[in-house]
C-alpha positions as CSV (number, residue, x, y, z in Angstrom):
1,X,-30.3,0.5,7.6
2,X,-31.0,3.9,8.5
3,X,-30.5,5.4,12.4
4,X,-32.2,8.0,14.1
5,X,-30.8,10.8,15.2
6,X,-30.8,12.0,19.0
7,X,-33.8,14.9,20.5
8,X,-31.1,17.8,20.7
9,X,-28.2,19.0,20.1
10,X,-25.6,21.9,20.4
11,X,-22.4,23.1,19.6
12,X,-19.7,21.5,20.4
13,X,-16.8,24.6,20.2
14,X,-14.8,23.1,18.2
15,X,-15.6,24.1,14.1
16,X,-14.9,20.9,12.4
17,X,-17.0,19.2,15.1
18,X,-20.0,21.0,14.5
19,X,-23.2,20.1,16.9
20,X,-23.3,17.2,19.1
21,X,-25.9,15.6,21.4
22,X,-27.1,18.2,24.3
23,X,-26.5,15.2,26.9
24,X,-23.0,14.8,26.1
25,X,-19.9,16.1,27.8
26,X,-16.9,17.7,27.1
27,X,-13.0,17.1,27.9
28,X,-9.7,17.8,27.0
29,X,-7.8,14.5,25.8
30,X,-5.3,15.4,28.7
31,X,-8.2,15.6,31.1
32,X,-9.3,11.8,31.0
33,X,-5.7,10.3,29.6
34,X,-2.3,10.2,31.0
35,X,0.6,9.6,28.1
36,X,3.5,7.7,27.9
37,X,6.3,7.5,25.0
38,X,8.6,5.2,23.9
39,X,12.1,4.5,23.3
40,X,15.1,2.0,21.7
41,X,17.2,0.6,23.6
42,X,20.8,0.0,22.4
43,X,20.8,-2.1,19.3
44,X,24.8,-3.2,20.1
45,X,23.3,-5.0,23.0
46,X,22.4,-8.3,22.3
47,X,21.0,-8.3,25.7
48,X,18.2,-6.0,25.1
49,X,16.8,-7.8,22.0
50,X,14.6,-11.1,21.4
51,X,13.2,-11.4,24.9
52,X,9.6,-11.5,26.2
53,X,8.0,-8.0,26.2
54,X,6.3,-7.1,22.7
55,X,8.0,-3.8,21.2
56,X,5.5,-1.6,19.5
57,X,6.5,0.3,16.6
58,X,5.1,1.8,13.3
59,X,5.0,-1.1,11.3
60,X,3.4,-3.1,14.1
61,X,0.4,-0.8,13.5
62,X,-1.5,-2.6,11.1
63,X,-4.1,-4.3,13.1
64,X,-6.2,-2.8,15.1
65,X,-5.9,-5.3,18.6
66,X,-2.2,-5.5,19.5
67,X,-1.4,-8.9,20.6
68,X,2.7,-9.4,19.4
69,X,5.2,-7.6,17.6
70,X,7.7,-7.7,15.1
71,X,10.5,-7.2,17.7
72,X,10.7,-8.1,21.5
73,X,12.9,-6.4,24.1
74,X,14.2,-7.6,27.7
75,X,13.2,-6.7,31.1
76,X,17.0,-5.6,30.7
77,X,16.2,-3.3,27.6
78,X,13.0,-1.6,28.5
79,X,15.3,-0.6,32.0
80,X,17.9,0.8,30.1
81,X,15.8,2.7,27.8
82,X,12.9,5.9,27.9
83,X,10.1,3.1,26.9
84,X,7.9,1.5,29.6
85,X,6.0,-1.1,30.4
86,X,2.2,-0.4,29.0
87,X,-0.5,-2.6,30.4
88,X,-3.2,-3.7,28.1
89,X,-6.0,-1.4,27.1
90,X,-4.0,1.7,26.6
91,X,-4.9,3.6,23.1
92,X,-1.7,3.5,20.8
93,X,-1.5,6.4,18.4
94,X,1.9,6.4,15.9
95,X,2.7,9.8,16.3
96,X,5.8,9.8,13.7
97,X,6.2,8.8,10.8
98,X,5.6,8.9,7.0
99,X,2.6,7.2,7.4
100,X,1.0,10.6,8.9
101,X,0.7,11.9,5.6
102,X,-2.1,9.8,5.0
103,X,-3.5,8.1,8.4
104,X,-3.3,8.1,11.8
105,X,-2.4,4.3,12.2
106,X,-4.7,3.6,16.2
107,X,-4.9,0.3,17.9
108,X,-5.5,-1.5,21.4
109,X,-3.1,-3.4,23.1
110,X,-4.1,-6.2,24.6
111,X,-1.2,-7.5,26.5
112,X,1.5,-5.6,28.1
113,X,3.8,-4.0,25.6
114,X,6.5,-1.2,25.6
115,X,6.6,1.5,22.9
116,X,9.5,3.1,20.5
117,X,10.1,6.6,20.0
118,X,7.4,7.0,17.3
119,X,4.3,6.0,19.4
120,X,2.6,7.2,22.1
121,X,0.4,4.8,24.8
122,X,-3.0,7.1,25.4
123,X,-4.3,5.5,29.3
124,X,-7.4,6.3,30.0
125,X,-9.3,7.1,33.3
126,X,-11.9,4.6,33.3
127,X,-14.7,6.7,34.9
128,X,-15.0,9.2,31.7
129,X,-13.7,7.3,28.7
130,X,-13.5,3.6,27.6
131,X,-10.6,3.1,25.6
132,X,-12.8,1.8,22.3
133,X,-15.0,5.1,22.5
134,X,-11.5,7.0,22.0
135,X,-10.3,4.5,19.3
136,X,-13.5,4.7,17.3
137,X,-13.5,8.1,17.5
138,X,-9.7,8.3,16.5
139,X,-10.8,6.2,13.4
140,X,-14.1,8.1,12.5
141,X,-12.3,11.5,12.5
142,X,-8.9,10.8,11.3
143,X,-8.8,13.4,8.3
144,X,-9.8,16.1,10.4
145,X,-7.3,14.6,13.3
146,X,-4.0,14.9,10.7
147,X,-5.1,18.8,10.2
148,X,-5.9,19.3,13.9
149,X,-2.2,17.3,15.7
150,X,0.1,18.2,12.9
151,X,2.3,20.6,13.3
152,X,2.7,23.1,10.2
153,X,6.1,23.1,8.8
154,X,7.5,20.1,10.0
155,X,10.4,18.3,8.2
156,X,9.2,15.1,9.5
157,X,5.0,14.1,9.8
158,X,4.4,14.2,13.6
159,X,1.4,14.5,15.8
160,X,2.2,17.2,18.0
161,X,1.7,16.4,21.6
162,X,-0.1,19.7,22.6
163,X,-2.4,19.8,20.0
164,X,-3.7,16.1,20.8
165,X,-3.6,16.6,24.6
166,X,-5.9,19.8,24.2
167,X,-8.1,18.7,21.9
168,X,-12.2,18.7,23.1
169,X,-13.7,15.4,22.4
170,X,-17.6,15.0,23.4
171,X,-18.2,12.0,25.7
172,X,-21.0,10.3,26.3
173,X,-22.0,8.0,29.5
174,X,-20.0,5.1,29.8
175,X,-23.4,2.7,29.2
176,X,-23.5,5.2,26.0
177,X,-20.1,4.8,25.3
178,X,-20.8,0.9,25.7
179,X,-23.1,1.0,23.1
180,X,-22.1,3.1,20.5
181,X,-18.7,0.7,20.6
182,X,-20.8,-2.9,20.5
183,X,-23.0,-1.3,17.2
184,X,-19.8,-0.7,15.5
185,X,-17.8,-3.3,16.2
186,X,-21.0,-4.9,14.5
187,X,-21.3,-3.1,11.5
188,X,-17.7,-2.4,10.6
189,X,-16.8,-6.4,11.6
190,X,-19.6,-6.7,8.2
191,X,-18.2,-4.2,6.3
192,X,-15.3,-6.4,7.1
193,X,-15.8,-9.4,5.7
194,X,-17.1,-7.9,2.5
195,X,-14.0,-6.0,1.9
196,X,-12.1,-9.0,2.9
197,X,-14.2,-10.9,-0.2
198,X,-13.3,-7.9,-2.6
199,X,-9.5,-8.7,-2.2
200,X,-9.8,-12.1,-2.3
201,X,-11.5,-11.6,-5.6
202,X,-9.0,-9.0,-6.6
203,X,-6.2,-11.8,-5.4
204,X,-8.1,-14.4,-7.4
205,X,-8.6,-12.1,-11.0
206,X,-4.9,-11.2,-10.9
207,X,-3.9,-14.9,-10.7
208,X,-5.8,-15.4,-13.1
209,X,-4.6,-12.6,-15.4
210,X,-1.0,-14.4,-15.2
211,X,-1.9,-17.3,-15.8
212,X,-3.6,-16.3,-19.3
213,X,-0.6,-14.1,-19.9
214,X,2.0,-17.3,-19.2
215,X,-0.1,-19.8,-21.2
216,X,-0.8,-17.6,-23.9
217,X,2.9,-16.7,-24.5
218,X,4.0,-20.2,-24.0
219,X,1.4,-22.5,-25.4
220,X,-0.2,-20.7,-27.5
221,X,-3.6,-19.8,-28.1
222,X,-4.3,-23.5,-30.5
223,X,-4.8,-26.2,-27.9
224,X,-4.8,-28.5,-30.8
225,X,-0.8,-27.5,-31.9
226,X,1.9,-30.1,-31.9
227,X,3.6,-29.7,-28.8
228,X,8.0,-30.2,-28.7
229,X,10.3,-30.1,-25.6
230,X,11.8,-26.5,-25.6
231,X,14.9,-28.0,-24.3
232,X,14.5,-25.5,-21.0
233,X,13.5,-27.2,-18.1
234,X,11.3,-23.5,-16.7
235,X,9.3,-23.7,-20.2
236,X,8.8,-27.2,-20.7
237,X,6.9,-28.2,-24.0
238,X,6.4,-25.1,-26.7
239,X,4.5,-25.2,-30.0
240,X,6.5,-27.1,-32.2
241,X,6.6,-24.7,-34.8
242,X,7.7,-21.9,-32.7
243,X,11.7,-20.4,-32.0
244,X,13.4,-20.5,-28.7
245,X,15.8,-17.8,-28.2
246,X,17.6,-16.0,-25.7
247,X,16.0,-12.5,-24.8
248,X,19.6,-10.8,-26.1
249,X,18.4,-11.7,-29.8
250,X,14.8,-10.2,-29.2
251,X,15.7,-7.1,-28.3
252,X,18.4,-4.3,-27.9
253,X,19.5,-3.2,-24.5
254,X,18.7,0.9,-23.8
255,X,20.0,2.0,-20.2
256,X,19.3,5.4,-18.2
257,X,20.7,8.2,-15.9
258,X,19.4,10.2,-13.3
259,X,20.4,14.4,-14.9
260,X,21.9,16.7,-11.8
261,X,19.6,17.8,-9.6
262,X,21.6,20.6,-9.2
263,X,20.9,21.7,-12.9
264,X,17.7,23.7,-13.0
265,X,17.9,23.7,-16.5
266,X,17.4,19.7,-17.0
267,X,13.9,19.8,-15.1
268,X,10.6,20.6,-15.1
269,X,10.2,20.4,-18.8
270,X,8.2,18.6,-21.2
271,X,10.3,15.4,-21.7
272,X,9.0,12.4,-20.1
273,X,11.5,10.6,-17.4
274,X,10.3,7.0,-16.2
275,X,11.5,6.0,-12.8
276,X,10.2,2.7,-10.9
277,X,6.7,4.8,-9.4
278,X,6.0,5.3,-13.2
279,X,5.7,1.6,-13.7
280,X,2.0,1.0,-12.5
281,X,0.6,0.6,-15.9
282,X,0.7,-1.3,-19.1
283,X,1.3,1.5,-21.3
284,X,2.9,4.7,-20.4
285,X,2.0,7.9,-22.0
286,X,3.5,10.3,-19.3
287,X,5.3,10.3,-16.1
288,X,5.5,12.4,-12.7
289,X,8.6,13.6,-13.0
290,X,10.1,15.7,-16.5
291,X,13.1,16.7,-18.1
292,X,13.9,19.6,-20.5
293,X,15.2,19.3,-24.2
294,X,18.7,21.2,-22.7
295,X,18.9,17.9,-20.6
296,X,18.7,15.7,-24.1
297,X,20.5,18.7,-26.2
298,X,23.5,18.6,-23.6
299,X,23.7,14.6,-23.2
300,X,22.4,14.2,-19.7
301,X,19.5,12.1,-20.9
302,X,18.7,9.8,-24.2
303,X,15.6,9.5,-25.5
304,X,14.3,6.0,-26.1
305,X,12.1,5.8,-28.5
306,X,7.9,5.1,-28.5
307,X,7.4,1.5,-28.7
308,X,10.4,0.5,-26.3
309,X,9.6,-1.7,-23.7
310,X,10.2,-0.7,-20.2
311,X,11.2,-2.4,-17.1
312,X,12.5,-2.1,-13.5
313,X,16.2,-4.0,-13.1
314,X,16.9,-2.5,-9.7
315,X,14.7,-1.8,-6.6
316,X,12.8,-3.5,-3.7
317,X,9.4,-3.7,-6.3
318,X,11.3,-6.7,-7.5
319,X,10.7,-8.6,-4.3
320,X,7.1,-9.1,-5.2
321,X,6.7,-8.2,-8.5
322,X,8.5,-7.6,-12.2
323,X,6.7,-4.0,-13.6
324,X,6.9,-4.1,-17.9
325,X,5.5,-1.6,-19.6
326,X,5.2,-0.2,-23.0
327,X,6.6,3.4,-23.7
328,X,3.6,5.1,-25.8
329,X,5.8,8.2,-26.5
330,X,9.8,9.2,-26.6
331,X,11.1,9.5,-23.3
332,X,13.6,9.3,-21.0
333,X,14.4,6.5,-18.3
334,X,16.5,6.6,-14.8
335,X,19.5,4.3,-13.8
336,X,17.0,1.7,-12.2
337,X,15.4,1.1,-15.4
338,X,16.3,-0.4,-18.8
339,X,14.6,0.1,-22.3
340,X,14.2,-2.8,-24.2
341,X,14.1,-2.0,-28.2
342,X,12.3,-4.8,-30.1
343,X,14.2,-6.1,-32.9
344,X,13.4,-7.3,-36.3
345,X,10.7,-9.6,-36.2
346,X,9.7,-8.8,-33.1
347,X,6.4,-7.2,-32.4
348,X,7.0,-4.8,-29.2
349,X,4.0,-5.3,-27.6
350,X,3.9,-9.2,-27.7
351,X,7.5,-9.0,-26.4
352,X,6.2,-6.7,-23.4
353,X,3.5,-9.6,-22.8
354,X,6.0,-12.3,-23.1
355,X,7.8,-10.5,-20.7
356,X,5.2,-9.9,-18.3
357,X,4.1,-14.1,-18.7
358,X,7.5,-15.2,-17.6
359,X,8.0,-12.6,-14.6
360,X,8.3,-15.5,-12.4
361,X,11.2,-17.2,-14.2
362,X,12.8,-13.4,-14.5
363,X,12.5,-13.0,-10.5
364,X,14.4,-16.4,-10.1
365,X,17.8,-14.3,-11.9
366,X,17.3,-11.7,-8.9
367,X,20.9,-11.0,-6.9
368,X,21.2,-8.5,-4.0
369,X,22.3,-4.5,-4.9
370,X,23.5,-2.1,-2.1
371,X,22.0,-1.9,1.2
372,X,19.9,-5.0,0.4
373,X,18.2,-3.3,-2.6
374,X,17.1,-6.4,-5.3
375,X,18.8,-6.7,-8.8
376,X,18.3,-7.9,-11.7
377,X,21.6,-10.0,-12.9
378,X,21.8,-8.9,-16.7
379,X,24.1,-11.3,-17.8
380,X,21.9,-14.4,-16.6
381,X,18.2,-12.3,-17.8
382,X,19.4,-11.7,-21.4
383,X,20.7,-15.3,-22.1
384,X,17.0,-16.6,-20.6
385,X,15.0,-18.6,-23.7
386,X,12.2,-17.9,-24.4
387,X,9.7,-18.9,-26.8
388,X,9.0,-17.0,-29.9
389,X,6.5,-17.6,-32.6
390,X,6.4,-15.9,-36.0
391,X,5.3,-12.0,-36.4
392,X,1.9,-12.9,-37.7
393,X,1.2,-15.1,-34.9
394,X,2.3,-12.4,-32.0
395,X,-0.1,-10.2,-33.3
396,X,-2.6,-12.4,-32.8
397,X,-1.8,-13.4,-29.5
398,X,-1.3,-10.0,-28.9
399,X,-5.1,-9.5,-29.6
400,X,-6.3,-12.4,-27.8
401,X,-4.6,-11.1,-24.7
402,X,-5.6,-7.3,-24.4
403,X,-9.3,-8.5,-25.1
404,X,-8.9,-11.2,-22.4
405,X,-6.7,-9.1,-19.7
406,X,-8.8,-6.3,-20.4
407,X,-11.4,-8.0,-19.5
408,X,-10.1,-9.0,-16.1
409,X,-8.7,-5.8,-15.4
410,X,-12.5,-4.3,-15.8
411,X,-13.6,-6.9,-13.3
412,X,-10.3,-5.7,-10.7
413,X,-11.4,-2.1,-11.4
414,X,-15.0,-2.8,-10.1
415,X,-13.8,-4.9,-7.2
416,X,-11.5,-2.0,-6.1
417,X,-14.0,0.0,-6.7
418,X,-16.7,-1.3,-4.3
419,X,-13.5,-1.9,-2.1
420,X,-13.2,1.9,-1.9
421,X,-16.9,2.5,-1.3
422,X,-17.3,0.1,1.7
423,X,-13.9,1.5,3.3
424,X,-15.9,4.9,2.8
425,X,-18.8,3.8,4.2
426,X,-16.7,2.2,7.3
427,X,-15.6,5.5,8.5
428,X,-18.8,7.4,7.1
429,X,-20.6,5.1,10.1
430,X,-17.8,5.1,12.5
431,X,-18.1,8.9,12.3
432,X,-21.5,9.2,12.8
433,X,-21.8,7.1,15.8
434,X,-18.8,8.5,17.9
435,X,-19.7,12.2,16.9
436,X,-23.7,11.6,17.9
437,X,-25.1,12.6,14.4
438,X,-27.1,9.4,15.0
439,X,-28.8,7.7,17.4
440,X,-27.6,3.6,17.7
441,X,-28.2,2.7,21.4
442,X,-31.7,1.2,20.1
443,X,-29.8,-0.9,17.2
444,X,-29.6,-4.3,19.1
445,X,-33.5,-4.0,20.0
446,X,-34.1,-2.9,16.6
447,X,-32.1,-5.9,15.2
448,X,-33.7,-8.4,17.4
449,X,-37.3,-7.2,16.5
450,X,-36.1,-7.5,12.5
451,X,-35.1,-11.0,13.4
């Protein structure tokens, strides 16, 4: 569907505004808003936590209608702290935090809530700005937004509160306002459900990519095969003809180190170093961070060599998933992450699949590291069994399973894909309506005339 856009227009004063309708006004966020912060109060006072009143941080700002939180303070709590009571329909805004690098997380509350230090409550004087105008219009612009509130040089991503309270934002009328807000609560509740769809799908193909995996490495790929009790309750029945041995036999053990930072000489080289962010692929052929050959020369760092098979042992990742992937070239590996080296009669990347196929039986050996960080407990992962048929037959599998994962993975790629393209298109629109460059008050007459 296409929109119109409005009879005139003119500049707005503000450069990465450009032109907006001629009809439209003008103000300063600080004209039409009054702002409020937040605050913690005392965590060694049981009193303050687990009442009634919803506590709005960060992490809370996933949704865009605010109805609960993760945490709840007192009526004692809020009084002993610089947060206050914020009545529903106030425009949140998380104006610190990490996040910033990337979005400027914006919701509604709808029920009274009280802030931490990180957000800010936007209320808005109900004769020039309806708080969904402002929240669209938060969402349609937010990559110009993270240039225009950030503050340069800032050891810590922050909106700063000057910038946001002077910035110009063109209003229209209220019924205007009205409008604009019901059309793209429309549209983007559409564009909604279809991303909503793509995941599931994405959900659904990566399922299903485990389950191949975990049949294919424990069954087999001959439906037909003599079956026998492995002997492990996990595994259950195995081809008869194949092994079941503990993962110590199937491989040797490689750990790594983390060089010192301090060293200039051990970075920035050519020499690949695989830490837990490398881990997002199947095969690795390079990394984001490098060593140097003085590093390797002067015994901070060991190469393993191409072929090893990489995994994570210690790190939060574990608490959803088990990354495995195959090392494509020498490199070097951090303390977090072990190398596993294939041994004889062991085909390294049907090891890496059998790996990958029993993840879930690997996560079950998890323990607890420092500061609540997961951990893989060696002594119980290397004695798992696992089932092992002969050389010729792992390459088959082997085979079977790139064709048939690669396969799925295509079909994840093009769901992400269009995934990408609606979110796109979601602020693409949002933009357009809130900044005038089309015309939707019309849309509901036009939509009931198509109908």
């Amino acid at each position: 569907m296409s929109f119109p856009a409005y009879s005139s227009y003119r500049d707005s004063g503000v450069e990465w505004l450009g032109d907006v309708p001629s009809h439209w006004d003008a103000l300063k966020v600080k004209g039409f808003a009054q702002f409020s912060g937040g605050g913690t109060p005392n965590r060694e006072k049981p009193e303050y936590w687990n009442g009634d009143i919803p506590w709005v941080s960060p992490k809370d700002m996933k949704q865009e209608v605010i109805t609960s939180s993760e945490e709840q303070i007192t009526v004692e709590g809020l009084a002993s702290s610089a947060t206050s009571k914020i009545e529903p329909g106030a425009v949140l805004l998380v104006v610190r935090s990490g996040i910033l690098r990337h979005t400027i997380p914006v919701a509604i509350n709808e029920v009274t809530v009280a802030l931490n230090q990180d957000m800010k409550a936007l209320q808005l004087n109900p004769s020039f700005c309806e708080p969904r105008f402002l929240f669209r219009w938060v969402q349609g612009l937010n990559d110009q937004l993270l240039l225009a509130w950030s503050k340069q040089g800032a050891t810590v991503e922050s909106i700063e509160h000057q910038y946001l309270a002077e910035t110009l934002v063109p209003l229209p009328s209220l019924p205007e306002q009205t409008a604009i807000t019901a059309f793209l609560d429309r549209e983007t509740a559409k564009i909604d459900a279809l991303v909503e769809q793509q995941r599931r799908l994405i959900e659904l193909l990566k399922e299903k990519r485990q389950a191949v995996i975990s049949h294919a490495v424990t069954k087999g790929l001959d439906p037909t095969v003599p079956m026998k009790d492995s002997g492990v309750e996990w595994l259950g029945e195995v081809p008869a003809h194949w092994a079941v041995k503990p993962l110590k036999y199937l491989a040797a053990f490689r750990s790594g180190g983390t060089p010192s930072k301090d060293n200039r000489d051990f970075w920035n080289g050519e020499v690949p170093w695989a830490s837990a962010k490398d881990l997002k692929r199947d095969f690795l052929i390079d990394t984001v961070d490098h060593l140097t050959r003085t590093a390797i020369e002067q015994g901070a760092a060991t190469l393993v060599p191409a072929g090893s098979v990489l995994v994570l042992v210690r790190g939060m990742m574990l608490a959803r998933t088990f990354p495995v992937c195959e090392a494509g070239v020498p490199m070097t590996i951090n303390q977090d992450l072990k190398a596993l080296l294939p041994a004889s009669g062991v085909n390294g990347s049907y090891l890496a699949w059998l790996l990958r196929g029993t993840a879930t039986e690997t996560l079950n050996r998890l323990d607890e590291a420092g500061h609540g960080t997961k951990a893989l407990r060696m002594e119980a992962w290397v004695s798992m069994e696992l089932p092992m048929p002969a050389e010729d037959e792992q390459g088959v599998i082997v085979a079977h399973l790139e064709r048939a994962v690669g396969a799925i993975d295509a079909l994840c790629d093009q769901a992400t894909a269009a995934t990408l393209l609606l979110q796109e298109r979601r602020t693409a629109l949002i933009s357009a309506a809130v900044t005038g460059k089309i015309d939707v008050r019309n849309s509901d007459l036009e939509r009931a005339e198509a109908a």
